[in-house]
Biopython code that builds the backbone (N, CA, C, O; Angstrom):
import numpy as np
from Bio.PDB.StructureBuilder import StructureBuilder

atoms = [
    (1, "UNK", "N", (0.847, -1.172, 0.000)),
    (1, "UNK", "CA", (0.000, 0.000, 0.000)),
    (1, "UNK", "C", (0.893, 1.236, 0.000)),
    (1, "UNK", "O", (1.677, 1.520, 0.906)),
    (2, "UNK", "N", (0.682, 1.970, -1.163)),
    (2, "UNK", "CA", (1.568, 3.145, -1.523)),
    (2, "UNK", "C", (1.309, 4.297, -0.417)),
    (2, "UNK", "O", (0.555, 3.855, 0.451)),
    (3, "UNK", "N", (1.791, 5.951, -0.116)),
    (3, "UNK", "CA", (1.719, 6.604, 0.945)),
    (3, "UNK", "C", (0.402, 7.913, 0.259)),
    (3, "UNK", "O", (-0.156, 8.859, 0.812)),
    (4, "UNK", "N", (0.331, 7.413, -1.011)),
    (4, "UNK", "CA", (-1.046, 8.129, -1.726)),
    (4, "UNK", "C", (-2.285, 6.889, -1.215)),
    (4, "UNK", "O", (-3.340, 7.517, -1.118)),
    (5, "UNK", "N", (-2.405, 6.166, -1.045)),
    (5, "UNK", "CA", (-3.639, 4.943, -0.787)),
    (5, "UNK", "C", (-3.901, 5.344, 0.862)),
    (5, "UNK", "O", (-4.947, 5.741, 1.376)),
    (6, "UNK", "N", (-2.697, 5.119, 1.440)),
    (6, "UNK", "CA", (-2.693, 5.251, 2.847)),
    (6, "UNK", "C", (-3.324, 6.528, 2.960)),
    (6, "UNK", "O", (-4.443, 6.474, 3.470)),
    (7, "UNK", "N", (-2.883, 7.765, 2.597)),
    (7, "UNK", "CA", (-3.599, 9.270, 2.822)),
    (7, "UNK", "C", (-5.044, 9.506, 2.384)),
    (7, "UNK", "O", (-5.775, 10.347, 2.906)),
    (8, "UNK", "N", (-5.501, 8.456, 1.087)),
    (8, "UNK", "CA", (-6.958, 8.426, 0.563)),
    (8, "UNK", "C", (-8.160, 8.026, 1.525)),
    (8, "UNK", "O", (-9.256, 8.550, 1.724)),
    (9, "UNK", "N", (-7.198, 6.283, 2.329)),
    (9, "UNK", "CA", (-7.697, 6.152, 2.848)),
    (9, "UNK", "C", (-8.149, 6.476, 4.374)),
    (9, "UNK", "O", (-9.249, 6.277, 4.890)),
    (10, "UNK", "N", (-7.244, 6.906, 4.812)),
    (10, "UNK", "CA", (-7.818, 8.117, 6.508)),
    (10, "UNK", "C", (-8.528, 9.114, 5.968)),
    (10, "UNK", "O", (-9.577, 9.301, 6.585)),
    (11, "UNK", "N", (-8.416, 9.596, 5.349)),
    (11, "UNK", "CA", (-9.199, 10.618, 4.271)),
    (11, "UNK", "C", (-10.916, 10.378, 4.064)),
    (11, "UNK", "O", (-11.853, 11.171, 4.159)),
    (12, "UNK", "N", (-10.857, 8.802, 3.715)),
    (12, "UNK", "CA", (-12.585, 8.140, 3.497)),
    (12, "UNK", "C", (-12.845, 7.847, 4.956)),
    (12, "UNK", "O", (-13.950, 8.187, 5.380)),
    (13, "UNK", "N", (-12.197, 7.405, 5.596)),
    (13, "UNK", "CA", (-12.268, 7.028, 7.229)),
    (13, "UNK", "C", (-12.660, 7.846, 8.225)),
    (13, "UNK", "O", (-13.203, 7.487, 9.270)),
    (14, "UNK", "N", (-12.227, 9.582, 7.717)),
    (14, "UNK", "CA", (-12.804, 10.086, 8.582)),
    (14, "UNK", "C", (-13.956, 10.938, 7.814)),
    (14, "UNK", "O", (-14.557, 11.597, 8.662)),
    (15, "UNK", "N", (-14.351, 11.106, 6.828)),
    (15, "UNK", "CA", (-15.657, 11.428, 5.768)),
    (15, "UNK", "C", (-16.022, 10.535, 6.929)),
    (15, "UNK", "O", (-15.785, 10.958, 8.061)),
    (16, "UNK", "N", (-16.535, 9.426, 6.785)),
    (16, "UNK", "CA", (-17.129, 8.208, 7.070)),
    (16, "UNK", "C", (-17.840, 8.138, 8.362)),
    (16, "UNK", "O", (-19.000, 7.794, 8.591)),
    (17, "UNK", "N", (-16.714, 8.617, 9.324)),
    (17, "UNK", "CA", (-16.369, 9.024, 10.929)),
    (17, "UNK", "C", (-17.623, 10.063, 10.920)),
    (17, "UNK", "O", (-18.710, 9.811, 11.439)),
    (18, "UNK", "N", (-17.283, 11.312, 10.222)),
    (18, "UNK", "CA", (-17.850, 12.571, 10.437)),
    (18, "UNK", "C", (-18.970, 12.820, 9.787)),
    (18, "UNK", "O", (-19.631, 13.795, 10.145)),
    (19, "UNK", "N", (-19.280, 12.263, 9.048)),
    (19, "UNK", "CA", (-20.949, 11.664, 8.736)),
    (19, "UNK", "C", (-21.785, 10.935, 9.398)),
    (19, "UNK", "O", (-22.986, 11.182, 9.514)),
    (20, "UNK", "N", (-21.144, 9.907, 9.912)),
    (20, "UNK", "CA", (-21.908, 9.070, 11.221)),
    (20, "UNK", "C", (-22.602, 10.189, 12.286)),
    (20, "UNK", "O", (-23.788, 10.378, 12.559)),
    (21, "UNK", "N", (-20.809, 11.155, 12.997)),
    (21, "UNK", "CA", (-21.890, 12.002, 13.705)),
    (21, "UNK", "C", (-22.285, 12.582, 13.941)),
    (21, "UNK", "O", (-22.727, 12.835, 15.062)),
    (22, "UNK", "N", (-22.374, 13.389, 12.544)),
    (22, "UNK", "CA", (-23.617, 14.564, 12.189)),
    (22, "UNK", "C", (-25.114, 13.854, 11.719)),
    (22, "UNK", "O", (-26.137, 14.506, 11.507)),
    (23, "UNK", "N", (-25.011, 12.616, 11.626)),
    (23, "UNK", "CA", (-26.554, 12.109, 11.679)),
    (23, "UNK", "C", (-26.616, 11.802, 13.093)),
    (23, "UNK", "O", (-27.390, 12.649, 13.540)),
    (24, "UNK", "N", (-26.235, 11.068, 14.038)),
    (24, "UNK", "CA", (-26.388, 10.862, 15.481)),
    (24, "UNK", "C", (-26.449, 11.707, 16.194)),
    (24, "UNK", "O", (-27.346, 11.686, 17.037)),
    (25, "UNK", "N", (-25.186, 13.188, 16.130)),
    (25, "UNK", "CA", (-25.172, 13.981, 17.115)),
    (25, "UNK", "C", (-26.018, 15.167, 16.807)),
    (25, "UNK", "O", (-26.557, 15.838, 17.687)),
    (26, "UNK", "N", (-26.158, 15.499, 15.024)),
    (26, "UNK", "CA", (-27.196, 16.711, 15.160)),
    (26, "UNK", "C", (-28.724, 16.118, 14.114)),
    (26, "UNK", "O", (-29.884, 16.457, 14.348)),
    (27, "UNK", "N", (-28.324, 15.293, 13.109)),
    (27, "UNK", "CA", (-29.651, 14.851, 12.303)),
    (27, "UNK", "C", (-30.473, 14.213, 13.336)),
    (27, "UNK", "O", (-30.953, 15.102, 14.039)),
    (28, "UNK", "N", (-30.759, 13.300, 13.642)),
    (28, "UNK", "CA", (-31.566, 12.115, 14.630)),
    (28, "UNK", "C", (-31.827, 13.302, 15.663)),
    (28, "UNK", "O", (-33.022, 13.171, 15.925)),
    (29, "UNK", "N", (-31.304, 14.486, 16.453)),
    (29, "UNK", "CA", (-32.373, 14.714, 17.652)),
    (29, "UNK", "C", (-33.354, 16.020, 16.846)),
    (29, "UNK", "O", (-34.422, 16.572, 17.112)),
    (30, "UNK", "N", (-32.716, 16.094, 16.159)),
    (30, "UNK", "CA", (-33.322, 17.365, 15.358)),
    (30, "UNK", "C", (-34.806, 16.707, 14.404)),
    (30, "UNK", "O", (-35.883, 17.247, 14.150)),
    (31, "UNK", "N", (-34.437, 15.768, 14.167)),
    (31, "UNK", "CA", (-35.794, 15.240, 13.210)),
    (31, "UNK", "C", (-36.880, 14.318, 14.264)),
    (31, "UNK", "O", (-38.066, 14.059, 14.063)),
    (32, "UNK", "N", (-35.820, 13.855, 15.699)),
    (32, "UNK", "CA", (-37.353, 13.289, 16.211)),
    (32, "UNK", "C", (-37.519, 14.417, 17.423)),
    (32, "UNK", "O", (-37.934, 14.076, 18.531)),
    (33, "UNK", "N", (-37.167, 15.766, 17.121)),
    (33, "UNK", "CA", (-37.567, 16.759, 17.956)),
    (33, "UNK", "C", (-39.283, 17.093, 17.919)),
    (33, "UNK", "O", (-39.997, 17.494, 18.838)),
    (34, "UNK", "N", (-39.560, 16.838, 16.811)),
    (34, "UNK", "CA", (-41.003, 17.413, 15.874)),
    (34, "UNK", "C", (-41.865, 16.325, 15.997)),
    (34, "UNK", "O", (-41.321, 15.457, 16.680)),
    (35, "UNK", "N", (-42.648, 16.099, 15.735)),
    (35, "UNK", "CA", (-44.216, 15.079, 15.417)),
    (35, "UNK", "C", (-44.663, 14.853, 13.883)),
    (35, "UNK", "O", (-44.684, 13.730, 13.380)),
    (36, "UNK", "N", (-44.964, 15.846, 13.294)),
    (36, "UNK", "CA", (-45.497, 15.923, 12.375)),
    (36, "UNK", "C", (-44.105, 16.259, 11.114)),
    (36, "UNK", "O", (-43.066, 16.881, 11.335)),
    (37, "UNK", "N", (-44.610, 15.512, 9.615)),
    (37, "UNK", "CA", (-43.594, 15.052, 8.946)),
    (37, "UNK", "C", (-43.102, 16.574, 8.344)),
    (37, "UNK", "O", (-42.012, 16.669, 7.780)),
    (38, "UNK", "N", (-43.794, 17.485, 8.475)),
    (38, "UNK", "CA", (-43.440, 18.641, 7.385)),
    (38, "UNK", "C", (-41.718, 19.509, 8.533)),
    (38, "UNK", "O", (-40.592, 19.909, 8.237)),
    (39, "UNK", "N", (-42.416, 19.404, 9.619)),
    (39, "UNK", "CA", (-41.776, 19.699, 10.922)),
    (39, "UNK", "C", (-40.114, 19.171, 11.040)),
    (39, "UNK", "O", (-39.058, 19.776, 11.225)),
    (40, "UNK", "N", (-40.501, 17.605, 10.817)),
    (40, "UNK", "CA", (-39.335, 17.103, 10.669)),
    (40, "UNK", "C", (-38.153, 17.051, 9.639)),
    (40, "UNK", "O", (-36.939, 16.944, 9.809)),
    (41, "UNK", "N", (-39.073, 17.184, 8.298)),
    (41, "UNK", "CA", (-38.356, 17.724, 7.519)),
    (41, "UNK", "C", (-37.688, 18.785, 6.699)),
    (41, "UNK", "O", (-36.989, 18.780, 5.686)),
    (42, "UNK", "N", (-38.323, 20.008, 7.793)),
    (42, "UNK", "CA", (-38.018, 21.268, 7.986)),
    (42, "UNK", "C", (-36.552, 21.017, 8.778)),
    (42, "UNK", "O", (-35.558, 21.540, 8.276)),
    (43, "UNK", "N", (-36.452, 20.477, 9.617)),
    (43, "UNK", "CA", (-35.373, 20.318, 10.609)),
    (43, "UNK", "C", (-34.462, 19.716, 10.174)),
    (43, "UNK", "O", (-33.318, 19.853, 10.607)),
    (44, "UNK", "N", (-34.763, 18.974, 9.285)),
    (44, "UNK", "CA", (-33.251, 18.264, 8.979)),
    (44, "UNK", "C", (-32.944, 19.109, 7.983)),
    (44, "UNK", "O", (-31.748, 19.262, 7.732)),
    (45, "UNK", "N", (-33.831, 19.753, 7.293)),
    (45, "UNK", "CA", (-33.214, 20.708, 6.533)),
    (45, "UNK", "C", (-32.615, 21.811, 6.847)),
    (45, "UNK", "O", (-32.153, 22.178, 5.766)),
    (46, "UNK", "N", (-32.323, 22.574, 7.624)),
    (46, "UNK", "CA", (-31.938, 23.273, 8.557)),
    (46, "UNK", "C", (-30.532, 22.783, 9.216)),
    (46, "UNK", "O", (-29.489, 23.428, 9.105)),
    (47, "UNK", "N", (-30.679, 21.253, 10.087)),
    (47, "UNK", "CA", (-29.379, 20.713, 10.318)),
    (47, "UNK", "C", (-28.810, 20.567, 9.031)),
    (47, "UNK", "O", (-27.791, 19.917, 9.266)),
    (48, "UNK", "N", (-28.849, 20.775, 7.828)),
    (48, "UNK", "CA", (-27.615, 20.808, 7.036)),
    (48, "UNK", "C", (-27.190, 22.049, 7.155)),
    (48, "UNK", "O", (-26.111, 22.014, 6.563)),
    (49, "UNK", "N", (-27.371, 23.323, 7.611)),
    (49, "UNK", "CA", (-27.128, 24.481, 7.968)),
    (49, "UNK", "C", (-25.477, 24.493, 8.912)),
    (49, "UNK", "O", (-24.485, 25.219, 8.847)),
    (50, "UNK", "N", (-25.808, 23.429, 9.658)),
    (50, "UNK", "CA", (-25.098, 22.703, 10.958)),
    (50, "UNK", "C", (-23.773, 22.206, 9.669)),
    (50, "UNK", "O", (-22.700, 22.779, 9.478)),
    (51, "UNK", "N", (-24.198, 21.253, 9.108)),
    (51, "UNK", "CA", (-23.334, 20.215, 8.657)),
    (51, "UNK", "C", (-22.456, 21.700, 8.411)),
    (51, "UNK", "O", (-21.581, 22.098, 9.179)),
    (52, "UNK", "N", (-23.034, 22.617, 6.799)),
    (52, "UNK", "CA", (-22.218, 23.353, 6.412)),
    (52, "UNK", "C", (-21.377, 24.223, 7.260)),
    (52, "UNK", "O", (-20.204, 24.261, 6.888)),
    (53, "UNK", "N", (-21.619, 24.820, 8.137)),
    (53, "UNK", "CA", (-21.026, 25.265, 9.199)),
    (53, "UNK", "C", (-19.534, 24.662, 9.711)),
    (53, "UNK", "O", (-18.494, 25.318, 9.646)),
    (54, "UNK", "N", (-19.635, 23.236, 10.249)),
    (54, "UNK", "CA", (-19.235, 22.410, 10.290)),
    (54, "UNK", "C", (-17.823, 21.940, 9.708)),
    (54, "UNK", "O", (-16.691, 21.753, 10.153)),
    (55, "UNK", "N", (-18.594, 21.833, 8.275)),
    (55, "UNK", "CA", (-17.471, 21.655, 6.821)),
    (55, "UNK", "C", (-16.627, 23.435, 6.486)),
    (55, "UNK", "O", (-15.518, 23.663, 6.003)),
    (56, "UNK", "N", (-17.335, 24.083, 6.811)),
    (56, "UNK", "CA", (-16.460, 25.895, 6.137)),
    (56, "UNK", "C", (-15.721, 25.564, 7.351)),
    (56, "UNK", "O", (-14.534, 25.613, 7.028)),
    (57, "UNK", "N", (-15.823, 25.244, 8.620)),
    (57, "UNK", "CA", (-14.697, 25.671, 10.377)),
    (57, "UNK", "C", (-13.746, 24.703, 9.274)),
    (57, "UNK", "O", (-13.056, 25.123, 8.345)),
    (58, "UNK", "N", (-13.932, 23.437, 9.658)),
    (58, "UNK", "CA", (-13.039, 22.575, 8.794)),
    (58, "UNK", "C", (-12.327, 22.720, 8.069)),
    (58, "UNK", "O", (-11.171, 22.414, 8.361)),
    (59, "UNK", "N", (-12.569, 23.180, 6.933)),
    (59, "UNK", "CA", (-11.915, 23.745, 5.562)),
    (59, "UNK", "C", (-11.236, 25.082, 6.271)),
    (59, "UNK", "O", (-10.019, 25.055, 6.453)),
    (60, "UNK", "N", (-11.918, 26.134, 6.634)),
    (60, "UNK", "CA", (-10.820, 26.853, 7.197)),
    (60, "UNK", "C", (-9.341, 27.002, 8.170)),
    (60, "UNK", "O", (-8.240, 27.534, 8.312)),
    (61, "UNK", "N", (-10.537, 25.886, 8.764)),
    (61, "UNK", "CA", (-9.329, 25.622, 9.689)),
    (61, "UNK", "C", (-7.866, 24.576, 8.989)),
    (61, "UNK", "O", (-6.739, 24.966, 9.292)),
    (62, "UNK", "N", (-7.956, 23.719, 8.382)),
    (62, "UNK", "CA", (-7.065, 23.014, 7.519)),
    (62, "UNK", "C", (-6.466, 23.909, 6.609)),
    (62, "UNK", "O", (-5.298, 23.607, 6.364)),
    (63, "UNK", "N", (-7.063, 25.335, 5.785)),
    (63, "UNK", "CA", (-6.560, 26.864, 4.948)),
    (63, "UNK", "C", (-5.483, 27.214, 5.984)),
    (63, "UNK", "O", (-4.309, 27.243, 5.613)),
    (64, "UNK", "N", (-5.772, 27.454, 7.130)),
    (64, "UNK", "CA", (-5.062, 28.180, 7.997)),
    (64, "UNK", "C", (-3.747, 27.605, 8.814)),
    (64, "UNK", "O", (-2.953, 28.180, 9.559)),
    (65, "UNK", "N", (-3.855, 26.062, 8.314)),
    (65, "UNK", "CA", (-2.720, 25.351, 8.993)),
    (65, "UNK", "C", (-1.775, 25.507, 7.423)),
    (65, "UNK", "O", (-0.659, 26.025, 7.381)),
    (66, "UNK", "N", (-2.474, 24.964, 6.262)),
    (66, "UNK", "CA", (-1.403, 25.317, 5.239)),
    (66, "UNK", "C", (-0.408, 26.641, 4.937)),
    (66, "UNK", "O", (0.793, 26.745, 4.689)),
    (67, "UNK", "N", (-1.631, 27.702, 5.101)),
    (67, "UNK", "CA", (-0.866, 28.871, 5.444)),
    (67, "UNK", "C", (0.009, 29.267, 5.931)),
    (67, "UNK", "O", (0.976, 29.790, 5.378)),
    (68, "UNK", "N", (-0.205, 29.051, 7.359)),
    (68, "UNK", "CA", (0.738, 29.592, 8.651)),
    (68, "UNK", "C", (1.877, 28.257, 8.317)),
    (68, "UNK", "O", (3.022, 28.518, 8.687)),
    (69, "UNK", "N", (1.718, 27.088, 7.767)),
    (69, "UNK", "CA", (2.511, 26.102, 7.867)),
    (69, "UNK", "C", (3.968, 26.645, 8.048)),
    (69, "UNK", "O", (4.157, 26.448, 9.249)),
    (70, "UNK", "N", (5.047, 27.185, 7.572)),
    (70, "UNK", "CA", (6.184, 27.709, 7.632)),
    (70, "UNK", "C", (6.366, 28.458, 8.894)),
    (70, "UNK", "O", (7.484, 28.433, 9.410)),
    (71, "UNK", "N", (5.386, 29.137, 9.470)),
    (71, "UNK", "CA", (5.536, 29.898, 10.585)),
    (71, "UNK", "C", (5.551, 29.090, 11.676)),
    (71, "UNK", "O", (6.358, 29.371, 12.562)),
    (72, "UNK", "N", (4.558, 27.774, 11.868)),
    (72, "UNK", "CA", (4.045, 27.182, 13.111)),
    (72, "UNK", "C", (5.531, 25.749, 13.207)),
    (72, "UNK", "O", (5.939, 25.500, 14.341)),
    (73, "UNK", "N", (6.228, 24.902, 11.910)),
    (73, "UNK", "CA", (7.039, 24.155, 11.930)),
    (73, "UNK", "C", (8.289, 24.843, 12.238)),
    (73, "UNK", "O", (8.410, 26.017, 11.889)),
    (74, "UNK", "N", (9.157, 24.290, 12.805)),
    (74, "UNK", "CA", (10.286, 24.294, 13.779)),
    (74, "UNK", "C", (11.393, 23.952, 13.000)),
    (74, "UNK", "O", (12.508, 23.867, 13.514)),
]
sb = StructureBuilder()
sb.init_structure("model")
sb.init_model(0)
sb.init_chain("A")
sb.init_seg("    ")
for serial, (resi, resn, name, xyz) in enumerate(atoms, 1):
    if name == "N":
        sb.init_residue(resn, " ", resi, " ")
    sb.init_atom(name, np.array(xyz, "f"), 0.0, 1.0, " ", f" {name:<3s}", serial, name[0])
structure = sb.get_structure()
């Protein structure tokens, strides 16, 4: 296993990871918060609000390590 396969794959592992628990930790209480189906699917629509949030900290935050990279290594 080459050091491009190895990086793909922690890569799908934590997609994988971090999808699990944005349905457990914010989809699932958010959709059986409601009763009625319009309610619920108002809400999960909304928790993708969450996800995106989520994914821009992420992405920025990974921008900001490439960036500063030269400044923060020793």
């Amino acid at each position: 296993m080459s050091n491009t396969e190895v990086t793909y794959l922690v890569g799908a592992c934590c997609a994988v990871l971090g999808l699990a628990a944005y349905v457990a930790f914010i989809f699932v209480p958010a959709w059986t918060a409601y009763s009625r189906v319009w309610q619920r699917v108002a809400a999960g629509v909304l928790s993708l609000y969450v996800l995106a949030a989520f994914v821009g900290l992420g992405a920025g935050g990974g921008a900001a390590i490439v960036w500063f990279w030269d400044r923060i290594g020793v």
